[in-house]
VEXPANU-74158 format. One line per 4 residues: number of its first residue (from 1); their letters; for each residue x, y, z of N, C-alpha, C. Coordinates in Angstrom, 2 decimals. Atoms other than C-alpha are relative to their C-alpha. Last residue first. Layout:
N
NUM) A) X,Y,Z,X,Y,Z,X,Y,Z  ...
This chain:
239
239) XXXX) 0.92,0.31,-0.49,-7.09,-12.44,37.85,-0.97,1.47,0.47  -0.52,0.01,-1.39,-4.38,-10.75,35.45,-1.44,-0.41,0.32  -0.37,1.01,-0.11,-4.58,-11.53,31.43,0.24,-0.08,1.63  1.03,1.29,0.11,-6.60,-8.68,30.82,0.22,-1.60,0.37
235) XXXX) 1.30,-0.05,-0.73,-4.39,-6.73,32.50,-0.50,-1.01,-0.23  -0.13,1.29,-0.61,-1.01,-7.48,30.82,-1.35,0.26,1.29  -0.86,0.44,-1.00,0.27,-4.52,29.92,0.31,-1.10,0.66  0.97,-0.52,-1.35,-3.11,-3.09,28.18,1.08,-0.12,1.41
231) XXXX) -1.37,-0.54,0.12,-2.25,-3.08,24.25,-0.25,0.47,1.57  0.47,-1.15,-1.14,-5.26,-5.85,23.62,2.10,0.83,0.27  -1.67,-0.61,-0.44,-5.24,-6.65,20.53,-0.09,0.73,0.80  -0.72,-0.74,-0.83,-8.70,-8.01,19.14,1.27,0.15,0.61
227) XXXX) -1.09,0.43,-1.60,-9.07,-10.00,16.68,-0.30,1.23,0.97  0.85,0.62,-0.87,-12.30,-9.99,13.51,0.85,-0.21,1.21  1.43,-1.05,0.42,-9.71,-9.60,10.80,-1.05,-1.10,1.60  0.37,0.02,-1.36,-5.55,-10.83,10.60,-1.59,0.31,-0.25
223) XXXX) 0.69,1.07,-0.20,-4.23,-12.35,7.31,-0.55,0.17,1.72  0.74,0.30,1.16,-3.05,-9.04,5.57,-1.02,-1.10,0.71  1.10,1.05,-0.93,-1.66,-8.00,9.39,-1.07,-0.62,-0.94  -0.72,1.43,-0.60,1.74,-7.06,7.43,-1.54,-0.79,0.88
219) XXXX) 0.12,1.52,0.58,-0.23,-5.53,4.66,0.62,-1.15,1.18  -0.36,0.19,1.05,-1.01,-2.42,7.48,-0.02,-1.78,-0.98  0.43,-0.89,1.36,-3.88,-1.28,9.19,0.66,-0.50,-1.27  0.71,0.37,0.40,-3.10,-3.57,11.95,-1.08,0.54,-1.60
215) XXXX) -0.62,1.35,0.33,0.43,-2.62,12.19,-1.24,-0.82,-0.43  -0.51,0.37,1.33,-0.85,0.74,12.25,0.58,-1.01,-0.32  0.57,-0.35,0.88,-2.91,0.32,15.11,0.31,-0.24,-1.73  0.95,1.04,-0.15,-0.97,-1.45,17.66,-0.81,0.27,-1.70
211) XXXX) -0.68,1.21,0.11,1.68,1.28,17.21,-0.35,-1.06,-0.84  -0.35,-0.57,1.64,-0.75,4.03,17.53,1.05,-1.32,-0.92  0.58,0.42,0.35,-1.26,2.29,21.17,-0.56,-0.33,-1.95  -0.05,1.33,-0.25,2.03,2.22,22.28,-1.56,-0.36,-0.94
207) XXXX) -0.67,0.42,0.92,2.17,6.13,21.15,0.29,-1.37,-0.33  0.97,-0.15,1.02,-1.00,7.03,23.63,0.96,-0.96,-1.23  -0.55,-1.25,1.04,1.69,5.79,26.11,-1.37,0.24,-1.05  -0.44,-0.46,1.87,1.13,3.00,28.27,-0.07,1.01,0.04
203) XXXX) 0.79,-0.77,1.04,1.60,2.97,32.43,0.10,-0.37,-1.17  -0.22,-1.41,0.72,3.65,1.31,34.08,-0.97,-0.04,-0.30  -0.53,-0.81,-1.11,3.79,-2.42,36.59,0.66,1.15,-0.43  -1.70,-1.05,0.48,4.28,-4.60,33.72,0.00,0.84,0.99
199) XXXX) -0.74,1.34,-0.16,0.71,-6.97,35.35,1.95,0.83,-0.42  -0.13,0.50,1.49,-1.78,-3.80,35.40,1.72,-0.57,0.32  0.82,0.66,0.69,-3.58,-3.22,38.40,0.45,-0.46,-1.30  -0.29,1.36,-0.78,-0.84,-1.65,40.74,-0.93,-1.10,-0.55
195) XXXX) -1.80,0.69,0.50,0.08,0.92,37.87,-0.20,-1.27,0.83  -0.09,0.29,1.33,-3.88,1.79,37.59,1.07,-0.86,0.17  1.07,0.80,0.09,-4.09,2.67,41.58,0.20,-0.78,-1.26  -0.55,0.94,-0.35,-0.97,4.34,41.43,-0.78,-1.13,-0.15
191) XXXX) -1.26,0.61,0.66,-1.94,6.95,38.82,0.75,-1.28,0.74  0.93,0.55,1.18,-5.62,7.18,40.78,1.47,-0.62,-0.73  0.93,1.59,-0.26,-3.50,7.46,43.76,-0.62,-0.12,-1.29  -0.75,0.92,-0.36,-1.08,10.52,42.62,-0.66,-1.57,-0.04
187) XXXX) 0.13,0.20,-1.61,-4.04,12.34,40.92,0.68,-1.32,-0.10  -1.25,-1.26,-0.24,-2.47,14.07,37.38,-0.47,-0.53,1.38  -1.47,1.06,-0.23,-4.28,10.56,35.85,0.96,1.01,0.18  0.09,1.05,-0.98,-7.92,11.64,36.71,1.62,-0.06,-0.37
183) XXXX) 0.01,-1.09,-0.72,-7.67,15.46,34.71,0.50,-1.43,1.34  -1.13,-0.19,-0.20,-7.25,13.82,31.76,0.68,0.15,1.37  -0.04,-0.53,-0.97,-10.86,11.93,31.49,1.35,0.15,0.40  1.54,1.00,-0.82,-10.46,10.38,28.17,0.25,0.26,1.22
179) XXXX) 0.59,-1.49,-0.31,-7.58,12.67,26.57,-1.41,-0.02,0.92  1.89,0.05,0.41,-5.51,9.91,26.94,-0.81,1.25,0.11  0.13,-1.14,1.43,-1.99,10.56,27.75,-0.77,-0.05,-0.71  -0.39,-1.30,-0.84,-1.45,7.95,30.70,-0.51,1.39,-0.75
175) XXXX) -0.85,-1.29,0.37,-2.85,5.33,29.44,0.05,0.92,0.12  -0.45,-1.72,-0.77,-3.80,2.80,31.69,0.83,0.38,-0.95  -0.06,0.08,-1.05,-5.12,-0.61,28.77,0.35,1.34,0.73  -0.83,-0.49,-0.39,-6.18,-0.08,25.35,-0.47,-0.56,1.63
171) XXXX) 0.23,0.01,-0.99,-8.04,-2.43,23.19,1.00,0.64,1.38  -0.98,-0.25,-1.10,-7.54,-2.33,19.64,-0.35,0.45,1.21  0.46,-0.64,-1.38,-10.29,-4.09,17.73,1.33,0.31,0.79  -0.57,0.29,-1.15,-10.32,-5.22,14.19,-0.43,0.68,0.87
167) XXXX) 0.43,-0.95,-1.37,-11.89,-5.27,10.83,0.28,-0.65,1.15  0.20,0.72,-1.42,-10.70,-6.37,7.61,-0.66,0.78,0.87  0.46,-1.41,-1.01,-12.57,-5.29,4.27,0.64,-1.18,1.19  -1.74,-0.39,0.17,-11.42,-7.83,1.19,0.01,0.86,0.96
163) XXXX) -0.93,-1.51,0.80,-14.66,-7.53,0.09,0.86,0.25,0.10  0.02,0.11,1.64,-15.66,-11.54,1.27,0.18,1.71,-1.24  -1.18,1.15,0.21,-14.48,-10.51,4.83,-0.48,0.12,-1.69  -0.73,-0.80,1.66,-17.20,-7.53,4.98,1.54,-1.00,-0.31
159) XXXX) 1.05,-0.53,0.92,-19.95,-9.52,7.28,1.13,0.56,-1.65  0.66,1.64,0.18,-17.65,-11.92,9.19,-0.49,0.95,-1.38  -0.89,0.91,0.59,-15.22,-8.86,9.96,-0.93,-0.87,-0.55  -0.55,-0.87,1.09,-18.12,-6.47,10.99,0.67,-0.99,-0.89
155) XXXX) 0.81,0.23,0.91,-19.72,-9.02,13.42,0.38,0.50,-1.31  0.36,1.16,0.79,-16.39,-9.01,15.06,-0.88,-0.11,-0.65  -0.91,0.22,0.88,-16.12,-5.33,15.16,-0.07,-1.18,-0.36  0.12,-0.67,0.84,-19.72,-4.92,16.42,1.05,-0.28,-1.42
151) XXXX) 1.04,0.46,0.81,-19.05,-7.01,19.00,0.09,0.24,-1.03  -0.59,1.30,0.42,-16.03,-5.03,20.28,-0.83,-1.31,-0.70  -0.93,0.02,1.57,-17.83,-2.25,19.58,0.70,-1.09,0.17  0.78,-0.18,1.14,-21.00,-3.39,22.41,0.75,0.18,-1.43
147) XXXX) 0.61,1.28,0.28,-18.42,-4.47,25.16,-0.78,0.00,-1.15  -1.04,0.47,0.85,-17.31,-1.03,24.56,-0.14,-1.27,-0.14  0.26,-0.78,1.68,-20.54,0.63,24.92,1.33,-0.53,-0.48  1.39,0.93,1.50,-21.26,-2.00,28.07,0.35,0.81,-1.34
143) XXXX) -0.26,1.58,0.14,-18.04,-0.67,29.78,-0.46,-0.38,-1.45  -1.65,-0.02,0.77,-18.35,3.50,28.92,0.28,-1.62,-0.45  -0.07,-0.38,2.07,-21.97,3.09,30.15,0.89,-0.10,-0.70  0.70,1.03,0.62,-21.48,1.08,33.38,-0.44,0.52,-1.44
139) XXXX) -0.17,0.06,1.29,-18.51,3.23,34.35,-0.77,-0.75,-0.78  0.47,-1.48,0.12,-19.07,3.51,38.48,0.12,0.55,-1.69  1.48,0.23,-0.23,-19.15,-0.47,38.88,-0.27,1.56,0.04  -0.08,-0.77,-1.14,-15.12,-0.87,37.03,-2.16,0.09,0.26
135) XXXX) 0.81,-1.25,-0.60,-14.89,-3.33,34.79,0.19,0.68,1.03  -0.25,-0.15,-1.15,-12.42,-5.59,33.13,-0.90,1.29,0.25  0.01,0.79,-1.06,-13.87,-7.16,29.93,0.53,-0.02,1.61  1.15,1.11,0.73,-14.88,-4.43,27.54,0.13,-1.47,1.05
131) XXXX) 1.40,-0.08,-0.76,-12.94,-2.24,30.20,-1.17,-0.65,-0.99  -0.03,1.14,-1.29,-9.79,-3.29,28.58,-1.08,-0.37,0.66  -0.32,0.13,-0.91,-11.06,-1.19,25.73,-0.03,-0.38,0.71  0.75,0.34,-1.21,-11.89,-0.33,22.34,0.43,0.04,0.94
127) XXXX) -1.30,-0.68,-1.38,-10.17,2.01,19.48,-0.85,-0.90,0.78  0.79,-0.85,-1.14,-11.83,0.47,16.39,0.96,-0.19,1.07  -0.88,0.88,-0.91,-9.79,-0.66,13.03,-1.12,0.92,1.19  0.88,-1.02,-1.30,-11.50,-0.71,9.91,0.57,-0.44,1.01
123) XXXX) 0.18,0.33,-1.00,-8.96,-1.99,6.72,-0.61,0.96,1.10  -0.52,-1.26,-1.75,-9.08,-1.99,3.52,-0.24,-0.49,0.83  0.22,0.12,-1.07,-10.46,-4.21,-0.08,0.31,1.37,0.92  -1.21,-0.35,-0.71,-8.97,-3.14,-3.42,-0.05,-0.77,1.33
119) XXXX) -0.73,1.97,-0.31,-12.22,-2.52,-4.96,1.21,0.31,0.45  -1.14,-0.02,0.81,-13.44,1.58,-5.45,0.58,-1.61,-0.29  0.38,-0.43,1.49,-17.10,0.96,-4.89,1.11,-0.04,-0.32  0.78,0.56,0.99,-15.95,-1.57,-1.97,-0.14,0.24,-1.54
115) XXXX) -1.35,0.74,0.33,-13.83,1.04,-0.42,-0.79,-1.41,-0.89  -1.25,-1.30,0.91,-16.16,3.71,-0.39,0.95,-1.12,-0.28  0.47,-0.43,1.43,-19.26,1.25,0.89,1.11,0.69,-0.70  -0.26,0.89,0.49,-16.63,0.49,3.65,-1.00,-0.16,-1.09
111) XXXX) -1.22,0.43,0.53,-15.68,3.79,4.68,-0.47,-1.38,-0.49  -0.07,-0.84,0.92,-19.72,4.71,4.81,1.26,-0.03,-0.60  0.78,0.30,1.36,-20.70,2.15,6.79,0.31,0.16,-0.86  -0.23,1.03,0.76,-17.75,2.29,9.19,-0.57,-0.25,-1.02
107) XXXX) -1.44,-0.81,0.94,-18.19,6.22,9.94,0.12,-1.81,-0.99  0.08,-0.47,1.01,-21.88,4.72,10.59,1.19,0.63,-0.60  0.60,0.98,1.03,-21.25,2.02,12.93,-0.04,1.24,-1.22  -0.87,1.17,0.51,-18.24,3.70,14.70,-0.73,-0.67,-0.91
103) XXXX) -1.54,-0.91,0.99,-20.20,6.78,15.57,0.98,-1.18,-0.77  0.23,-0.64,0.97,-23.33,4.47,17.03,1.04,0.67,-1.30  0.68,0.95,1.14,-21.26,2.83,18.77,-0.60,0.25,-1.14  -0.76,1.00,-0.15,-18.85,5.03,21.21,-0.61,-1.19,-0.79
99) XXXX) -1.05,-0.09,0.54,-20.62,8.41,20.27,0.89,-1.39,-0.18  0.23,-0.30,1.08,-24.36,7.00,20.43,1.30,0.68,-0.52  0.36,0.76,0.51,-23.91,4.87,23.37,0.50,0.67,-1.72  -1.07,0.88,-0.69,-22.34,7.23,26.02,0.30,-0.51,-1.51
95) XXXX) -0.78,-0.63,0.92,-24.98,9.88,24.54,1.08,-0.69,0.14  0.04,0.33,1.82,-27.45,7.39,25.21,0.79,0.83,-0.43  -0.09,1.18,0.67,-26.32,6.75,28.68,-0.21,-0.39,-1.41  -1.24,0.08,0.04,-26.03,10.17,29.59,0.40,-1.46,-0.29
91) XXXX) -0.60,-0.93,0.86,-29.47,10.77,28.59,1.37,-0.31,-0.17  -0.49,0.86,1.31,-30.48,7.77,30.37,0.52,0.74,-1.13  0.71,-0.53,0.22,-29.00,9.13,33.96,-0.64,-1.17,-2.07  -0.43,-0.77,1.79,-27.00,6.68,35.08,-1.29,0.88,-0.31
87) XXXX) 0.05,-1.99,-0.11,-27.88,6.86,39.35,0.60,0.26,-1.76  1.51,-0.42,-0.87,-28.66,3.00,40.12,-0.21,1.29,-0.63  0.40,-0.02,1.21,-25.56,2.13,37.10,-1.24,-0.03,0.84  0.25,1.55,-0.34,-23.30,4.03,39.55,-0.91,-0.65,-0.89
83) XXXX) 1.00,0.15,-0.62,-22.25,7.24,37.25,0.10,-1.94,0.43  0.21,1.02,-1.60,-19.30,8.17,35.22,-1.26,0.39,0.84  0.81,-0.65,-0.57,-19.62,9.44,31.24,-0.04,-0.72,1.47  0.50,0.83,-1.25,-17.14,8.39,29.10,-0.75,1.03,1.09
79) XXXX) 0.19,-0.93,-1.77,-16.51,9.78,25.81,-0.53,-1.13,0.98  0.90,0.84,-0.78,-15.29,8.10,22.14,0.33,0.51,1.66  1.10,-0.77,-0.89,-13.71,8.86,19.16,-0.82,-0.61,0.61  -1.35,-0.15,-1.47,-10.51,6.62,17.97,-1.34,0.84,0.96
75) XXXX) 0.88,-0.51,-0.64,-12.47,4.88,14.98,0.27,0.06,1.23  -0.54,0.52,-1.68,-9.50,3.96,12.79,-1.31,1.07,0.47  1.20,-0.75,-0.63,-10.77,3.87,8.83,0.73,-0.52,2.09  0.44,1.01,-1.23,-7.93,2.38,6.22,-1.00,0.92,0.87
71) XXXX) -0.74,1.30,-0.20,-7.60,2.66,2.62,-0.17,-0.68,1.46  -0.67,0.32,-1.82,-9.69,5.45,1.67,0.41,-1.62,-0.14  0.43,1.29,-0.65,-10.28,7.14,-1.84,0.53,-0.34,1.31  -0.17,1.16,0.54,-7.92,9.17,-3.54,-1.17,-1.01,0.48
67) XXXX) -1.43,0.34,-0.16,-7.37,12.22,-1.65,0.40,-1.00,-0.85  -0.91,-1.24,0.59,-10.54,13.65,-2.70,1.58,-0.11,-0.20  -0.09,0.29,1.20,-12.24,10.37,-1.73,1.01,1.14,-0.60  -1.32,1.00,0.33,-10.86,11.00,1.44,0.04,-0.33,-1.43
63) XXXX) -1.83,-0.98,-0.19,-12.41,14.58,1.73,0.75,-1.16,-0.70  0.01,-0.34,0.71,-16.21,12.78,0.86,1.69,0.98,-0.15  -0.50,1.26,0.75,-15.67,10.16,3.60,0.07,1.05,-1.13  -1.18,0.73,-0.25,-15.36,13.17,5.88,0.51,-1.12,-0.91
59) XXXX) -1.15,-1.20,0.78,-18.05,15.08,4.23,1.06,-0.63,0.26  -0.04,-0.07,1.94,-20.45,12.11,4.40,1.21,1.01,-0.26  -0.46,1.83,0.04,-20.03,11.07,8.56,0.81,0.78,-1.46  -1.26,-0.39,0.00,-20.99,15.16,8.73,1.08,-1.03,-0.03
55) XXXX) -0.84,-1.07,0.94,-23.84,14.15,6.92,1.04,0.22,0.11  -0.64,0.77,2.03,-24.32,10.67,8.50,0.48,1.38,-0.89  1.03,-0.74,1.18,-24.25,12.47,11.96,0.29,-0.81,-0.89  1.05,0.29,-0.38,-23.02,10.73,15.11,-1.02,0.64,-1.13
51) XXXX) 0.43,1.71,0.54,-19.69,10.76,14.13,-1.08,-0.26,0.24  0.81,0.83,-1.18,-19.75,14.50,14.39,-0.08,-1.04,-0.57  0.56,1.32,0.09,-16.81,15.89,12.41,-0.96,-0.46,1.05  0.68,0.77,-1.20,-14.65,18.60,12.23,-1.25,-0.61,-0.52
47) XXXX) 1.65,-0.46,-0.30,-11.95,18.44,9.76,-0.75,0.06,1.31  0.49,0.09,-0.92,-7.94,18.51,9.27,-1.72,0.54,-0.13  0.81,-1.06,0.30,-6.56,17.33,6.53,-0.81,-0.18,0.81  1.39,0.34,-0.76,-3.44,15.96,7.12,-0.70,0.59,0.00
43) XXXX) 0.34,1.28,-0.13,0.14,15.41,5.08,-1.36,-0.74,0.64  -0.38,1.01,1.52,1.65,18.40,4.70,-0.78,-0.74,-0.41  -2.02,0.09,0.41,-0.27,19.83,7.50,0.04,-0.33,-1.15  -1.26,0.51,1.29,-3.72,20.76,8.85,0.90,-0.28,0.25
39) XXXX) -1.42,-0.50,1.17,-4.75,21.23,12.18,0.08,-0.82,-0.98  -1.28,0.05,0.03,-8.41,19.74,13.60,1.07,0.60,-0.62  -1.56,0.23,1.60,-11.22,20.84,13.51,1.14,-0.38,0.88  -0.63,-1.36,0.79,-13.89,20.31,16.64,1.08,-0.22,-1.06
35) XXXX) 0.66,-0.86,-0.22,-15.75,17.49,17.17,0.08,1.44,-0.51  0.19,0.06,-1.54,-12.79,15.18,16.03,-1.58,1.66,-0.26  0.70,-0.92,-0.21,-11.25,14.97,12.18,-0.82,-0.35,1.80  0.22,-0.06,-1.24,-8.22,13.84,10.73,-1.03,0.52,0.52
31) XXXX) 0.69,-0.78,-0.29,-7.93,12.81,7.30,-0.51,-0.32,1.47  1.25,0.14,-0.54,-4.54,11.31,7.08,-0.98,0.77,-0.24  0.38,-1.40,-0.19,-2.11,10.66,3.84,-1.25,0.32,1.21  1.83,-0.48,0.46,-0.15,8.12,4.90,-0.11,1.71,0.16
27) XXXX) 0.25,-0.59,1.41,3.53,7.73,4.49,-0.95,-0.05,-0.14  0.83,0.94,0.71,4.11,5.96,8.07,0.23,-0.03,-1.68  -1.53,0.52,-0.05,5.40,8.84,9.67,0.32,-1.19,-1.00  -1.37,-0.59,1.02,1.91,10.10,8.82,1.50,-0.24,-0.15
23) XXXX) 0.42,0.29,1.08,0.32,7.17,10.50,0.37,0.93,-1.45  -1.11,1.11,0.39,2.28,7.32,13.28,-0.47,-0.09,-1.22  -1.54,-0.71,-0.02,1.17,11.37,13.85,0.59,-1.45,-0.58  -0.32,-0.63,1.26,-2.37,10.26,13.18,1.21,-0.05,0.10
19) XXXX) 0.41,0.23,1.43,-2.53,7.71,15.27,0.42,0.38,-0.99  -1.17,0.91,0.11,-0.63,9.74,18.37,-0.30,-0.81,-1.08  -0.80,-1.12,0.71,-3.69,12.72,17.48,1.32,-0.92,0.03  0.09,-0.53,1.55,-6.13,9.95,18.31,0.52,0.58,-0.96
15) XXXX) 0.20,1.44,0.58,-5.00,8.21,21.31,0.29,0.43,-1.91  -0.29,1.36,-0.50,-4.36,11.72,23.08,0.40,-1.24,-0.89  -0.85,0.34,-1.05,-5.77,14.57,21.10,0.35,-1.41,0.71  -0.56,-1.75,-0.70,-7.63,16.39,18.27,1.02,-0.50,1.17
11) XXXX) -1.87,0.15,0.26,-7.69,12.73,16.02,0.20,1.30,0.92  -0.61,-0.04,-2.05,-11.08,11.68,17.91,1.20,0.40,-0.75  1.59,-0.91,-0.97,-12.14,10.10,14.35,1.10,0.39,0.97  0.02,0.00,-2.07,-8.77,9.20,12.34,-0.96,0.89,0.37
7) XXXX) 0.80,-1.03,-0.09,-9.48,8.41,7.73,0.27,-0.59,1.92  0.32,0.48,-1.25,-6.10,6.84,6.18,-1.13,1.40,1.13  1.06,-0.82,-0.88,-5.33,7.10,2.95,-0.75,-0.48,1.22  1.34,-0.13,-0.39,-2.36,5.14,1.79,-0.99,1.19,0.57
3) XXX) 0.73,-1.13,-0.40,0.69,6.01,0.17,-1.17,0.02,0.24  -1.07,-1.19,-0.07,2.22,3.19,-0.98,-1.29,1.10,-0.08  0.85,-1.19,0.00,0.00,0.00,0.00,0.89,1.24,0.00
């Protein structure tokens, strides 16, 4: 794939903006886009974007075509909302829902009709998380909505396999440089709390996870679709 196009939700910070950055290092061209715009560059065209709209879904797929068409789709956007699951409100449970699933089903629709019409196959990669199988009991929206894309992604794979479409799941574990509630990992205990829960005994990096990503984006994971990868330290694998 020389010079791919590569479309990053959520690219304004953390997870999302380390993506982009590997993915231009890379030799992709990204389209980056998050709530609000994002910066241009050489190499990235920055939009804003509600994943929760099909229109503003449409302009985004309509940039990549501009570029060429799209090659790979990383769905990095996605909020958490804390409450016990006595006291979720349901508002805050459907907006939980409707960025962290919703947004992923329809950016995916629309990259993988685009890649289809062109042929070629590609690859959809979704940002998920540890917390699809390690929970916490004050995060019952954030959990279940990732328990819900990790689904999603496997059903995905089964469904767009015969187009040559993979689809995966990267699953982050404590990262430090998340833009997903920032404010928690500048408190000493919360930062210890995490480090004594995860099996390496550190933190990740947003850049550990970008990693994960583009390796799954690229030809080397040709024969991967429907996995998850968890990039977590060794959580998921702790009692």
């Amino acid at each position: 794939m020389s010079e791919p196009v590569v479309w990053v939700t959520g690219a304004a910070g953390g997870i999302g903006r380390a993506v982009t950055d590997a993915w231009v290092a890379a030799g992709a061209r990204v389209v980056a886009t998050d709530v609000r715009a994002c910066g241009s560059g050489e190499r990235v065209s920055g939009l804003a974007c509600d994943v929760t709209s099909p229109s503003s879904v449409q302009a985004a797929i309509d940039e990549c075509r501009r570029l060429g068409g799209i090659d790979v789709l990383v769905n990095c956007a996605g909020i958490m909302r804390r409450a016990h699951v006595l006291e979720m409100p349901v508002d805050a449970w459907d907006e939980v829902f409707d960025v962290n699933v919703r947004g992923p089903l329809l950016c995916s629709q629309a990259a993988a009709r685009e890649m289809m019409a062109r042929g070629g196959g590609g690859s959809i990669i979704h940002i998920g998380s540890v917390n699809a199988e390690k929970v916490f009991g004050d995060t019952v929206a954030y959990c279940s909505s990732k328990g819900a894309l990790q689904m999603l992604g496997r059903s995905m794979a089964l469904a767009l396999a015969p187009h040559d479409i993979r689809v995966n799941i990267v699953a982050p574990g404590a990262i430090h440089d998340t833009n997903l509630e920032p404010a928690r990992w500048q408190r000493p205990e919360e930062r210890a709390s995490m480090i004594a829960r995860t099996p390496l005994r550190t933190l990740g990096v947003a850049s550990d996870v970008a990693g994960a990503v583009v390796f799954l984006g690229s030809a080397a994971a040709r024969f991967i679709t429907g996995a998850t990868l968890f990039v977590d330290g060794g959580r998921t694998a702790s009692v």
